[in-house]
N, C-alpha and C positions, 0 to 999 in steps of 0.2 A: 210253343216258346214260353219259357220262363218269365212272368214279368221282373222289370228289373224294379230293384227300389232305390228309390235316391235321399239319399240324408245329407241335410244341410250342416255344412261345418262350423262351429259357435263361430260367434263373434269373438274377434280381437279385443281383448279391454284397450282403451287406451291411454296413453301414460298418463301420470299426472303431469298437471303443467304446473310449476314451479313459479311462487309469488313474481321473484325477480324478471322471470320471463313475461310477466306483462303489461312492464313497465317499459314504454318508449326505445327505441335502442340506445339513446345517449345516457340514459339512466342504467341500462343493465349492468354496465363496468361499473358503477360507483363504486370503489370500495364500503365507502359507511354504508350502504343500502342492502349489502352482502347477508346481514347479521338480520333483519327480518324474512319471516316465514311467512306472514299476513299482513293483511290491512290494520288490522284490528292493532298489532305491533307498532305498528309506524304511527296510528294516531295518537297511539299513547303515548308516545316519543314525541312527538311533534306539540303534546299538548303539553309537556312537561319542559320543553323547550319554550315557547309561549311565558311558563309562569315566570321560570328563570329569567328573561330578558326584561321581566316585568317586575324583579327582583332591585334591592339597594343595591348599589355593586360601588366601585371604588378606583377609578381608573388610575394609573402612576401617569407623574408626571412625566415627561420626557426629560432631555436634557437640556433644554434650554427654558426647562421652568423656573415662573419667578420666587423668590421667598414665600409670596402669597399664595401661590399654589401648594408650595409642600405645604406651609401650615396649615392648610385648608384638609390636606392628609391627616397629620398630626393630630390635628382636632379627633377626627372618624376614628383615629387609632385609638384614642382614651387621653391624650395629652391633658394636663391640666389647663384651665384659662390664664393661671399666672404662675411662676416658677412657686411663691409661696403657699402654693395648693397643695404642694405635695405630702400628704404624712407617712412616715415610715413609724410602725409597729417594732419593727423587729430587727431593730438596729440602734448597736450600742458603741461609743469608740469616737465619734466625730465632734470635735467641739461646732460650738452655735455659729463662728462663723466660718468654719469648712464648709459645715451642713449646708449652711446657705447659697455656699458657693457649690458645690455640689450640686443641686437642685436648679441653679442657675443653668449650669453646664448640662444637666439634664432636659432641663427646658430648650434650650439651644438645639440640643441635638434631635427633639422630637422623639423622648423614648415616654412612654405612657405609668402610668403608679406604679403597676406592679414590676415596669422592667426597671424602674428609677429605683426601686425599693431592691430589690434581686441585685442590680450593680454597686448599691450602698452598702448594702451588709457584705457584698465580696470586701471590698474595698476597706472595711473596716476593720473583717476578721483577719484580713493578711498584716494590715497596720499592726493589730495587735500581737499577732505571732511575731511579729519583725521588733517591736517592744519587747515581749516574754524572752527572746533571741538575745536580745541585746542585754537584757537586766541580767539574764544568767552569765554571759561572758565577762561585764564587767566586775560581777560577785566573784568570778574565780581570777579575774588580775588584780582585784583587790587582796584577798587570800594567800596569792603567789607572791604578791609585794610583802604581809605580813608576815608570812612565813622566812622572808627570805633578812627581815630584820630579827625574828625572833634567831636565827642561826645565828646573826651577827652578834648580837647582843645577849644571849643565850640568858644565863637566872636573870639579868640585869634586866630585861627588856620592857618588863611592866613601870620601870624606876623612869626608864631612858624615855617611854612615852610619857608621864607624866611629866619629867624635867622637862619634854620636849614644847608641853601644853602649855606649863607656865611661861615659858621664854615666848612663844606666839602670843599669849596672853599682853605678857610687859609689854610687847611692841606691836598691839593693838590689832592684830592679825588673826586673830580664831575666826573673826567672821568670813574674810574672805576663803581661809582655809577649808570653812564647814559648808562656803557656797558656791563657789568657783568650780567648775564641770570643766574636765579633760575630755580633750577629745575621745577618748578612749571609754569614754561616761563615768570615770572616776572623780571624785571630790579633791580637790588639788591637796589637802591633807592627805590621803591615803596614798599618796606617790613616797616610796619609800627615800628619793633623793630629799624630799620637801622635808621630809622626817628626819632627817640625818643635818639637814642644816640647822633646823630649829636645836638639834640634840649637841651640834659644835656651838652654834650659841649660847644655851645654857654653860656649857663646860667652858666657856669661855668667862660667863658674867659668874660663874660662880655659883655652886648648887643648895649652898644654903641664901644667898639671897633670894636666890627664887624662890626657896621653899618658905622663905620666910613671906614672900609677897601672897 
């Protein structure tokens, strides 16, 4: 008889077993706990959490915080101690007591330098587009009123504003004429009906007495 031989069949390796899998069973569904592969992972997480909670942090108020508590925010945010803390660099356009009030109102609200600064200069550059706006509008109805006497009064017209200057003059009126603002941001002289009365009064008083005064 043949002897027979027997050979032993390798071993099975066996699996690996998976971090998560030796963790508790009520831990193994965590989601957050999914994202580690080792121990070593989690400590380092865990230590990094540790620092955080050991960190300055800044809780909000709720809603039924007192003034004392937002401002107690405010502060943490950069708020100044007093509304006249504030300096703005880079802002041009506000007179001394807008400014003030402005800064006032900033304070109030709890915004910190640089967003008080950043809301001022908006604030000023739209002011003065809205001035630049308005100065060009009222230079061309000033113009259109010009132009629309120089038709009337055609060579005559340089005569008829002078006549017209002397008659405002005799009755003590140039000042009001060169300072009085129309709604329309015209000087109450450059209204061409203003022009045309002053221009029937002369012709009325006579245009050598004027020219003589």
């Amino acid at each position: 008889m043949n002897e027979e031989t027997t050979q032993e069949a390798p071993a099975t390796e066996a699996a690996p077993v998976h971090f998560i899998n030796t963790l508790p069973e009520e831990l193994q569904t965590e989601p957050s706990l999914r994202n580690f592969t080792d121990a070593a992972g989690l400590a380092k997480s865990y230590v990094h959490a540790q620092k955080m909670i050991g960190a300055d942090k800044l809780p909000l108020p709720g809603k039924s915080a007192t003034d004392e508590e937002w401002n107690n925010v405010y502060q943490k945010l950069g708020r100044p101690d007093a509304a006249n803390q504030y300096e703005f660099k880079a802002v041009q356009g506000f007179d001394e007591p807008d400014l003030d009030a402005f800064k006032q109102i900033a304070y109030d609200t709890g915004l910190n330098g640089k967003q008080a600064e950043r809301m001022a200069k908006s604030l000023a550059e739209k002011a003065n587009a809205e001035i630049s706006s308005k100065t060009e509008q009222t230079e061309a109805i000033v113009q259109e009123g010009k132009a629309e006497l120089e038709k009337e009064y055609g060579k005559a017209f340089e005569q008829k504003l002078k006549l017209a200057k002397n008659a405002a003059q005799h009755f003590n009126s140039l000042e009001l004429l060169d300072n009085v603002k129309l709604e329309d941001g015209r000087l109450l002289g450059d209204h061409p009906a203003v022009v045309r009365l002053f221009v029937n009064l002369a012709s009325q008083m006579g245009e050598d007495t004027l020219e003589g005064e």
